[in-house]
VEXMI-780824 format. One record per residue (C-alpha): residue number from 1; residue in three letters; chain; x, y, z. Coordinates in Angstrom, 3 decimals, decimal comma. Layout:
% residues N
(NUM; ALA; A; (X; Y; Z)),
...
***
This chain:
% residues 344
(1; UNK; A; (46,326; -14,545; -5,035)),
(2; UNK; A; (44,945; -12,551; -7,871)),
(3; UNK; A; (46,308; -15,600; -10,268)),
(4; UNK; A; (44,534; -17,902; -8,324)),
(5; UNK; A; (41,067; -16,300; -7,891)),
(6; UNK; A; (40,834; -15,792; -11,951)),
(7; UNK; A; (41,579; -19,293; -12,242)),
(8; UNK; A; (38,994; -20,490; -9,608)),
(9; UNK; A; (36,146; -18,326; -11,427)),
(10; UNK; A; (37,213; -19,667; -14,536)),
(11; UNK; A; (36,744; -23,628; -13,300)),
(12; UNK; A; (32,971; -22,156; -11,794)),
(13; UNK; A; (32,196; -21,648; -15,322)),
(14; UNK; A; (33,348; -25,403; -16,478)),
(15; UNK; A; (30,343; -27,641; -17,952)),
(16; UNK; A; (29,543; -30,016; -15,001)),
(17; UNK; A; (31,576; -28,073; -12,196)),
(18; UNK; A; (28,736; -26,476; -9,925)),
(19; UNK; A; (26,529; -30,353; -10,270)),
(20; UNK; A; (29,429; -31,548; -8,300)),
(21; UNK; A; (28,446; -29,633; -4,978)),
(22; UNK; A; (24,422; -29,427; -5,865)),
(23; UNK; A; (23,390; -32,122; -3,049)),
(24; UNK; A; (24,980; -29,236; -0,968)),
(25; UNK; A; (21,884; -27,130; -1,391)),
(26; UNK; A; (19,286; -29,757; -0,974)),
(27; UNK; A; (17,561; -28,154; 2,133)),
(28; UNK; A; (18,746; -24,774; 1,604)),
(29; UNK; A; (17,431; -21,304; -0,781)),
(30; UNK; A; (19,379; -18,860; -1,709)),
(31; UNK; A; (17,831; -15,172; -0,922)),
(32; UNK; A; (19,167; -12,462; -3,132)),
(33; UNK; A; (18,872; -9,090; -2,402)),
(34; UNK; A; (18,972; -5,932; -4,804)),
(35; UNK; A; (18,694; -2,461; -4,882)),
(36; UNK; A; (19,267; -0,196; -8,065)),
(37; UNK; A; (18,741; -1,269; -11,652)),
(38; UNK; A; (19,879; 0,669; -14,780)),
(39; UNK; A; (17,916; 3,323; -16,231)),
(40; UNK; A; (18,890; 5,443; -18,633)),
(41; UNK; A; (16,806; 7,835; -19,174)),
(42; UNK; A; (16,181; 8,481; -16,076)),
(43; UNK; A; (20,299; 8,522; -15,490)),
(44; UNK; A; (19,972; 5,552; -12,619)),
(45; UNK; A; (22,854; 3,441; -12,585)),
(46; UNK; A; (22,447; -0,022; -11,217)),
(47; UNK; A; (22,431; -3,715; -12,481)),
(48; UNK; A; (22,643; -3,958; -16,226)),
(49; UNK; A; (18,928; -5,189; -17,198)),
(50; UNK; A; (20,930; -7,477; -20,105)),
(51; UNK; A; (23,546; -9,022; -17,709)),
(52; UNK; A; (20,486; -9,277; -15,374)),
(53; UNK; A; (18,498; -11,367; -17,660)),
(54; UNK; A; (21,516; -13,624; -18,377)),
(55; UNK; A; (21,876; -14,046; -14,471)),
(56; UNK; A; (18,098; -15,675; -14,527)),
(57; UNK; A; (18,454; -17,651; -17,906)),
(58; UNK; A; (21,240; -19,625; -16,471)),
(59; UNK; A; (18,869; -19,647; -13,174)),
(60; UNK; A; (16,518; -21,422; -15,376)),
(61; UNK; A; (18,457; -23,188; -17,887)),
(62; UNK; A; (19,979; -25,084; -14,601)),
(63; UNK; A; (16,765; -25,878; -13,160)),
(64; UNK; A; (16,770; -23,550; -9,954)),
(65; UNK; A; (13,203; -23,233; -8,729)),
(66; UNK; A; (12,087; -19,642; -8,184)),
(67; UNK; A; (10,511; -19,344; -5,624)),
(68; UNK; A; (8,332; -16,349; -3,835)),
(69; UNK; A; (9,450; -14,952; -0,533)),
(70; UNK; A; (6,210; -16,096; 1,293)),
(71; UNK; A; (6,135; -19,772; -0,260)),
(72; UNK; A; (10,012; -20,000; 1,273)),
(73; UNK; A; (8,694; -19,497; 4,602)),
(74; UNK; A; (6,007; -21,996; 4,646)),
(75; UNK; A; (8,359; -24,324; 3,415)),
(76; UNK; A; (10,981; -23,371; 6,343)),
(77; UNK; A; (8,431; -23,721; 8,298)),
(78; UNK; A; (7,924; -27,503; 7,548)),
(79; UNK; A; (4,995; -27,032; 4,557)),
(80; UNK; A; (5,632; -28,148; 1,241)),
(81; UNK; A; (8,819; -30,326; -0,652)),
(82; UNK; A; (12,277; -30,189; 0,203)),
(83; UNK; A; (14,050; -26,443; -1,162)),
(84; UNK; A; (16,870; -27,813; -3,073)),
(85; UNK; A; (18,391; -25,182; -4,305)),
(86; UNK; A; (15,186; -22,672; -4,562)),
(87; UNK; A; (16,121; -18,838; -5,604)),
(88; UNK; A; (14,484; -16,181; -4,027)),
(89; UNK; A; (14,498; -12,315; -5,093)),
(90; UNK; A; (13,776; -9,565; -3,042)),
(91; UNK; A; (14,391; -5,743; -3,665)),
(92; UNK; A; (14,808; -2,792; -1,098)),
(93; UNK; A; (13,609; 0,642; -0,946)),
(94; UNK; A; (10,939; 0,896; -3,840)),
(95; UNK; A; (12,799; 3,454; -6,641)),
(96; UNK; A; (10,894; 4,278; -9,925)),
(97; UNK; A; (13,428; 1,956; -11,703)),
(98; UNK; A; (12,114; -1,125; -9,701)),
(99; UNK; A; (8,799; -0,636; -11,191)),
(100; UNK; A; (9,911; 0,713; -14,623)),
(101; UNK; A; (12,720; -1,856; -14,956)),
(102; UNK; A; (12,772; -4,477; -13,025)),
(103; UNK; A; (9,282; -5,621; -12,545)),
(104; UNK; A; (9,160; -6,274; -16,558)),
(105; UNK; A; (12,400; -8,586; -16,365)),
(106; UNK; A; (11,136; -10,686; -13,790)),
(107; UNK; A; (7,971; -10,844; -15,024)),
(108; UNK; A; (9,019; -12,055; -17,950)),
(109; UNK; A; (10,982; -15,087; -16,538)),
(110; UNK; A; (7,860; -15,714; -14,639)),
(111; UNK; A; (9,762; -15,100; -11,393)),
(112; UNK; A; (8,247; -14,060; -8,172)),
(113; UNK; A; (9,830; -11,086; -6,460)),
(114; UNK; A; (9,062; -9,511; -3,231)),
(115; UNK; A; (10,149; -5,342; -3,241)),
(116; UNK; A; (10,355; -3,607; 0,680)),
(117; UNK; A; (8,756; -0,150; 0,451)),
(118; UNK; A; (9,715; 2,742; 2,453)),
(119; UNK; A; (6,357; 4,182; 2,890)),
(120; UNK; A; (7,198; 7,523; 3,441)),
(121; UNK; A; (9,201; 7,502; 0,352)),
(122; UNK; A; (6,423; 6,806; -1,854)),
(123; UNK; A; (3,911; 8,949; -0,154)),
(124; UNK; A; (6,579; 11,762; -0,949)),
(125; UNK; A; (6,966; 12,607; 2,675)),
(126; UNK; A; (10,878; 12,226; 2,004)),
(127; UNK; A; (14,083; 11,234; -0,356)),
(128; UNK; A; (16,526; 9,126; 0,727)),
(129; UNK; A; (19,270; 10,794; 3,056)),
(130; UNK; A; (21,964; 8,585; 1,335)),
(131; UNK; A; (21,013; 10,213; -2,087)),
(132; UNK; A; (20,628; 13,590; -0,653)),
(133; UNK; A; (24,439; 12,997; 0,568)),
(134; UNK; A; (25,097; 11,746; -3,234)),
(135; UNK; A; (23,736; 14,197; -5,098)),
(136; UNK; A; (25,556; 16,952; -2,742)),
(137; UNK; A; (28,614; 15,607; -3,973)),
(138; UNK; A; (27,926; 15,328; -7,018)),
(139; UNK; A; (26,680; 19,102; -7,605)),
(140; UNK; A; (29,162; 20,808; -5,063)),
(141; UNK; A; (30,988; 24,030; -6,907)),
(142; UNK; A; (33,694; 23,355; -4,391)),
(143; UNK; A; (37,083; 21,531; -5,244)),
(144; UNK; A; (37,368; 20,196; -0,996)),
(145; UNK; A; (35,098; 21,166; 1,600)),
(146; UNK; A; (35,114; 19,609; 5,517)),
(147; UNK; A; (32,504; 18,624; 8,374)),
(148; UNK; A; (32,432; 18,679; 11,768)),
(149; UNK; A; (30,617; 15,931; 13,611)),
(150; UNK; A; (30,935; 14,761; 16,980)),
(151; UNK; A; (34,035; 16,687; 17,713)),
(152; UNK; A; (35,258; 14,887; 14,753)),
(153; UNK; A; (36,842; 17,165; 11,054)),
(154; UNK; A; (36,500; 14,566; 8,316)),
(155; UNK; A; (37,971; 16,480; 5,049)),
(156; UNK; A; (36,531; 15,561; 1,546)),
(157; UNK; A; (38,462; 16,309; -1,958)),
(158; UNK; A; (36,318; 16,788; -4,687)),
(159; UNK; A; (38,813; 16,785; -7,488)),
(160; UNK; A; (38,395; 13,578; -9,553)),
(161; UNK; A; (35,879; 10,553; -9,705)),
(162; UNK; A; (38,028; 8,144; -7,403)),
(163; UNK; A; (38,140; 11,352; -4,848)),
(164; UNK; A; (34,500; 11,648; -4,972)),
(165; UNK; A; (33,251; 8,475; -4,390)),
(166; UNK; A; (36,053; 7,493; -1,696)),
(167; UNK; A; (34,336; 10,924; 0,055)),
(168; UNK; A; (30,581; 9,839; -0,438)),
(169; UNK; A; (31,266; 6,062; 0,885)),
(170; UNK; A; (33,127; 7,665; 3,559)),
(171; UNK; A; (30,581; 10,293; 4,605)),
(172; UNK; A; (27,600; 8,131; 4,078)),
(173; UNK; A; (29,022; 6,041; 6,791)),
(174; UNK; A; (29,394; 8,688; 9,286)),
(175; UNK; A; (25,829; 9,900; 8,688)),
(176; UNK; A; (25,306; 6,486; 9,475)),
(177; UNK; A; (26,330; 7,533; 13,423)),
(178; UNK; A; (23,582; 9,609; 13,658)),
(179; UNK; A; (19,668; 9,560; 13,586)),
(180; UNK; A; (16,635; 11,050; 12,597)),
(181; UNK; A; (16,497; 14,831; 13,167)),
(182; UNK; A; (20,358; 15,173; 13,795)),
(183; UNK; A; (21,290; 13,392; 10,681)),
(184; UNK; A; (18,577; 15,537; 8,895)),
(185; UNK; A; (20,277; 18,643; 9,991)),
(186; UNK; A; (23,711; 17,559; 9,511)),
(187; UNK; A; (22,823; 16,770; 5,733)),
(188; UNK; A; (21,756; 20,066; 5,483)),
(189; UNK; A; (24,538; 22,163; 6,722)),
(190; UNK; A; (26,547; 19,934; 4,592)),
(191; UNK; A; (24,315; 21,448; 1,723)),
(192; UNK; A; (25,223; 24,462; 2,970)),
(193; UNK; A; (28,862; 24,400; 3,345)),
(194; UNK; A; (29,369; 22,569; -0,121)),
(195; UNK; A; (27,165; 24,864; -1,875)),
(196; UNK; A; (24,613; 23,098; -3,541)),
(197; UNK; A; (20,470; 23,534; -3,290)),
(198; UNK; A; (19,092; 20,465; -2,329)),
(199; UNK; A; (15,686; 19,905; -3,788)),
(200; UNK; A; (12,401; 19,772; -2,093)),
(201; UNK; A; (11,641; 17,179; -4,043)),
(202; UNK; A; (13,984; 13,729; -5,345)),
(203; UNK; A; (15,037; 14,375; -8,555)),
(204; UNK; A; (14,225; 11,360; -11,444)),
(205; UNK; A; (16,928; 9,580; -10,554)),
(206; UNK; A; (16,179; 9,433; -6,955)),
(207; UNK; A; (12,634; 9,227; -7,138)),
(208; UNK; A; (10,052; 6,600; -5,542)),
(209; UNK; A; (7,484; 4,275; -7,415)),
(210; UNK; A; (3,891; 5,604; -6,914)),
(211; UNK; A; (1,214; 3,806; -5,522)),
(212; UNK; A; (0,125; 3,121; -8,957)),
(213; UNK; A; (2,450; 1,678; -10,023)),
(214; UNK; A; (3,295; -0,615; -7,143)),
(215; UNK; A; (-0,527; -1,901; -8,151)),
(216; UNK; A; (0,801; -2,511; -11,429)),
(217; UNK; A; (3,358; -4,483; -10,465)),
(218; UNK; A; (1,629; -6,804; -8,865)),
(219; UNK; A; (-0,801; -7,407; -11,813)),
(220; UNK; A; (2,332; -9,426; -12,916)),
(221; UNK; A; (3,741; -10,994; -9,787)),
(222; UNK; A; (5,601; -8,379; -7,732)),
(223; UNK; A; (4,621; -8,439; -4,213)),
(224; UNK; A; (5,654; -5,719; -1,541)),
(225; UNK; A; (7,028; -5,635; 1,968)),
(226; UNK; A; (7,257; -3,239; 4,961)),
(227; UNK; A; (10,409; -1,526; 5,376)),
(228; UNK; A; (9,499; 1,509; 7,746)),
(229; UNK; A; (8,158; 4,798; 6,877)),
(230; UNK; A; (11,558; 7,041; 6,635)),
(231; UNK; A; (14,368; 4,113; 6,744)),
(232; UNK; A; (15,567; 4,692; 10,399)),
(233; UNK; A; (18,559; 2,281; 11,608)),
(234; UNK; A; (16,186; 0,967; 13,829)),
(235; UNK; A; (17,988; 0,055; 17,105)),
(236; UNK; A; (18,821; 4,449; 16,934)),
(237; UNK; A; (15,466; 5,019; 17,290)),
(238; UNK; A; (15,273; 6,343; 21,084)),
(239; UNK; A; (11,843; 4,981; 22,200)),
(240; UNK; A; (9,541; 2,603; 21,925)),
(241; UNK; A; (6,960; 4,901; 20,791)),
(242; UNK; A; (9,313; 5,625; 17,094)),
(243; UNK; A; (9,988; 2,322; 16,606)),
(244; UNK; A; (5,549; 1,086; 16,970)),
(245; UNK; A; (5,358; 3,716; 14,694)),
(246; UNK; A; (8,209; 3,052; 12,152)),
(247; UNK; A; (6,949; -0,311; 11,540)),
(248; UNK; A; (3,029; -0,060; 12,283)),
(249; UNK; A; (2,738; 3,007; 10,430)),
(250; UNK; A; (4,669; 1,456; 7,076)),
(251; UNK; A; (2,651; -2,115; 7,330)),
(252; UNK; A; (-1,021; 0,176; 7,426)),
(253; UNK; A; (-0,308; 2,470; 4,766)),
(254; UNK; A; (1,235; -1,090; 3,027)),
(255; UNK; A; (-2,045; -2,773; 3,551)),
(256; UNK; A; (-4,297; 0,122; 2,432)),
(257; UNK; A; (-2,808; 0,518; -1,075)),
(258; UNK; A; (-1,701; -2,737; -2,604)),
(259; UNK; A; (-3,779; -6,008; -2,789)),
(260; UNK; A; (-1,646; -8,924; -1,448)),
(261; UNK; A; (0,605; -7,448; 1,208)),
(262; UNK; A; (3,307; -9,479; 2,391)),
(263; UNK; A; (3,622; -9,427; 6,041)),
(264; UNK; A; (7,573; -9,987; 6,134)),
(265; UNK; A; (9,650; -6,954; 6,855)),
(266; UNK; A; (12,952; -5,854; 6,058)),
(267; UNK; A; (15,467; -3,925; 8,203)),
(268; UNK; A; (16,401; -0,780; 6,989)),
(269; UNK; A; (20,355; -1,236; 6,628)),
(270; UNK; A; (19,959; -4,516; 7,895)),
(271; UNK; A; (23,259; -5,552; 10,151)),
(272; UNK; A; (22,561; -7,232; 12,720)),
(273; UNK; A; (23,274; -4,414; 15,257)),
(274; UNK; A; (20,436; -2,554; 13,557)),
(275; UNK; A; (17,567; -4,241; 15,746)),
(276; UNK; A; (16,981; -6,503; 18,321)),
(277; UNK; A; (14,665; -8,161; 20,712)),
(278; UNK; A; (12,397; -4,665; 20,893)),
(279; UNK; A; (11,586; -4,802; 16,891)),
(280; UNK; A; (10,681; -8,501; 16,979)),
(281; UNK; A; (8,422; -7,916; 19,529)),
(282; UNK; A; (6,339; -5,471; 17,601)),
(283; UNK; A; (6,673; -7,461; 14,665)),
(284; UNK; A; (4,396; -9,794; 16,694)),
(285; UNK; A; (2,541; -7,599; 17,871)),
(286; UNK; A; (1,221; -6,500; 14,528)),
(287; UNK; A; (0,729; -9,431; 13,078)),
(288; UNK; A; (4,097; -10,111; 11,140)),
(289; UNK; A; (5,426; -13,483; 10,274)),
(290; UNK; A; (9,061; -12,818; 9,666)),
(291; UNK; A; (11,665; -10,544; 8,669)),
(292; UNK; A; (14,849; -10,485; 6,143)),
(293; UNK; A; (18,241; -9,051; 7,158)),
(294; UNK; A; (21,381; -7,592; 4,411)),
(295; UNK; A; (23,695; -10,048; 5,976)),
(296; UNK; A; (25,322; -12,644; 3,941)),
(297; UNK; A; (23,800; -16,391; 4,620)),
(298; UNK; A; (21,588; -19,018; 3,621)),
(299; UNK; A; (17,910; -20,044; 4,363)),
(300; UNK; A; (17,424; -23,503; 5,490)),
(301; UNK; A; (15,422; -25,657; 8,040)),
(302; UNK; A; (17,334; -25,925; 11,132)),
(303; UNK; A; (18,749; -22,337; 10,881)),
(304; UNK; A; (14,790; -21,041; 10,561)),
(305; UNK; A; (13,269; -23,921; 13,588)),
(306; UNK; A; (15,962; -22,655; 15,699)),
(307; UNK; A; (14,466; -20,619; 17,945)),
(308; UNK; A; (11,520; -18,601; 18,005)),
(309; UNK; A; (13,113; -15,285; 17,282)),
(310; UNK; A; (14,867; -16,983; 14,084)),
(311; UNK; A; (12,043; -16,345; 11,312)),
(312; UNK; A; (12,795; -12,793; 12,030)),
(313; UNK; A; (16,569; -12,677; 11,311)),
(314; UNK; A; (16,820; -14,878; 7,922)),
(315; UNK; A; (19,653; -13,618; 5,918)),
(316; UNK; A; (20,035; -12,397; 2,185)),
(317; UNK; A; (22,971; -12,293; -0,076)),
(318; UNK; A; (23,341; -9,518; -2,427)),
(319; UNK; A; (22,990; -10,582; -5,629)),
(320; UNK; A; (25,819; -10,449; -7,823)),
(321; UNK; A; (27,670; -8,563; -10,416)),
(322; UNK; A; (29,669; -11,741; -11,997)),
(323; UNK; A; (28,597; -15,218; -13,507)),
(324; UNK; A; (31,036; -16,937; -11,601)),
(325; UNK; A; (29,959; -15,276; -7,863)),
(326; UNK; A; (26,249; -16,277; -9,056)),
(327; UNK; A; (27,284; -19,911; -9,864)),
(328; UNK; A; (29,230; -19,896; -6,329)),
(329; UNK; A; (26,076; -19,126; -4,122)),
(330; UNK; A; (23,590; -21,165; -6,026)),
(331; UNK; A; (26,045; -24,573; -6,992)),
(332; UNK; A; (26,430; -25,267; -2,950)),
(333; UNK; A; (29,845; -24,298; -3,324)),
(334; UNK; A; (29,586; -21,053; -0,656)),
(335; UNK; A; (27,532; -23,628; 1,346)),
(336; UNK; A; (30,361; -26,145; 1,600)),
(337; UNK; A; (32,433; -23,299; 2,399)),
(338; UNK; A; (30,691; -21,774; 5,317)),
(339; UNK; A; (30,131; -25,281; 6,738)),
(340; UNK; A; (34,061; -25,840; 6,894)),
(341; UNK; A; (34,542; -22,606; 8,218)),
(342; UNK; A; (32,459; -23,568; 10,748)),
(343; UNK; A; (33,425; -26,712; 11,615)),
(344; UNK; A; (37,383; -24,883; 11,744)),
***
């Protein structure tokens, strides 16, 4: 199978090959979504700003339209010409790097880019749990420590690099079970127990945009999102008085501090048991248009006019590490595919 994979990348990368399947994406954008982008000095690992760049020159050089997240919902929504193809890029969370990094790539490729801002992160209410969980592994002075949650003993060996970031995936997951002030306190006694001082504060590597900056940003075409105030898994929230807030409380502070708001949210996590009929409700309620989910699929017509709840469960991809997977969601060749899976 291996064999066969490397030899279907390679013909992705033949002159001519992804023009063959273009009519494919006539009606239908392709969403990326990212998260972390290399940073040095800062010690942020995340997409490699030069293999980055080459991603949106061949973008370019093949004639994909970028297009912002806002104009590709007007056009789903029957404004405007026909998508064919259309990129769009979005970006979760709102790190220092997506300012300090990102922001000047796309900007210089002229292309639009919509980044979801956890509030609370950037009014330094908070760091992100999932970091807090990283950097505890990272800085434990024990060799294998264990947790107890829900009756459950997961085990965790900290003795090489493979060990340690089997652990973290595993353990992020299972913080993943619990919410808000129970997760909180579970991170903590996991502090405890693997001996390391978590900070008050994120460290540089972990650390949010300001305000500031986010302004800056959009002084050369970044535009910003809602995407909560402390990045609850939404549907975990208890009652309907957390989740008003989550999302009210994240759009107000987003309106107050940056100029063109735009009033599509993003789902913290972003599966599709992570909200339901309760969120899109306030989403209305408020005055939002849409929102974006982190599960694989394609924005078109028909899939957005389905229903009326459909503008607020439009799907993303995440965006790739290789040429070849780039070529295969933009070509129309992962569109042929999911439209013979579903007719199988």
């Amino acid at each position: 199978m291996g064999i066969i994979q490397n030899v279907y990348h390679q013909m992705l990368l033949m002159p001519g090959v992804p023009f063959l399947f273009r009519h494919a994406q006539r009606n239908c954008a392709t969403i990326f979504m990212m998260h972390r982008f290399t940073h040095p000095d800062k010690g942020i690992e995340g997409f490699d700003p030069r293999q980055f760049r080459k991603g949106l020159e061949y973008l370019r050089r093949h004639k994909h339209e970028f297009l912002s997240l806002t104009d590709l919902f007007s056009r789903l929504a029957g404004d405007g010409p026909a998508l064919d193809g259309a990129v769009v890029f979005t970006i979760d969370d709102g790190y220092i790097d997506h300012a300090e990094i990102a922001a000047p790539i796309f900007a210089e490729f002229d292309c639009p880019v919509t980044t979801f801002l956890t509030s609370g992160f950037l009014d330094g209410q908070l760091w992100m749990w999932w970091n807090k969980v990283e950097y505890i592994f990272a800085n434990s002075r024990r060799k294998t420590f264990e947790l107890t949650l829900n009756g459950k003993i997961s085990q965790y060996d900290l003795s090489d690099e493979k060990a340690i970031s089997s652990g973290l995936e595993n353990c992020i997951q299972l913080c993943k079970t619990v919410a808000g002030e129970e997760r909180n306190q579970f991170i903590l006694g996991m502090a405890e127990i693997a001996e390391v001082d978590l900070p008050d504060t994120p460290p540089d590597m972990y650390s949010p945009m300001t305000w500031d900056d986010a302004r800056n940003c959009e002084k050369n075409g970044m535009t910003f999102g809602p995407h909560t105030v402390t990045h609850p898994i939404l549907s975990q929230l208890p009652t309907q008085q957390q989740a008003v807030w989550e999302i009210s409380e994240s759009w107000r502070r987003l309106c107050e501090e940056v100029h063109n708001p735009v009033p599509i949210f993003c789902y913290p996590n972003g599966q599709w048991p992570d909200f339901g009929p309760r969120e899109i409700a306030i989403f209305r309620d408020i005055g939002l248009s849409g929102a974006v989910v982190g599960e694989p699929g394609f924005a078109d017509k028909p899939s957005f006019n389905h229903d009326q709840d459909a503008p607020f469960k439009v799907c993303r991809f995440s965006f790739p590490d290789t040429r070849s997977d780039l070529i295969q969601y933009v070509s129309g060749i992962e569109r042929c595919k999911n439209i013979l899976r579903s007719r199988l």
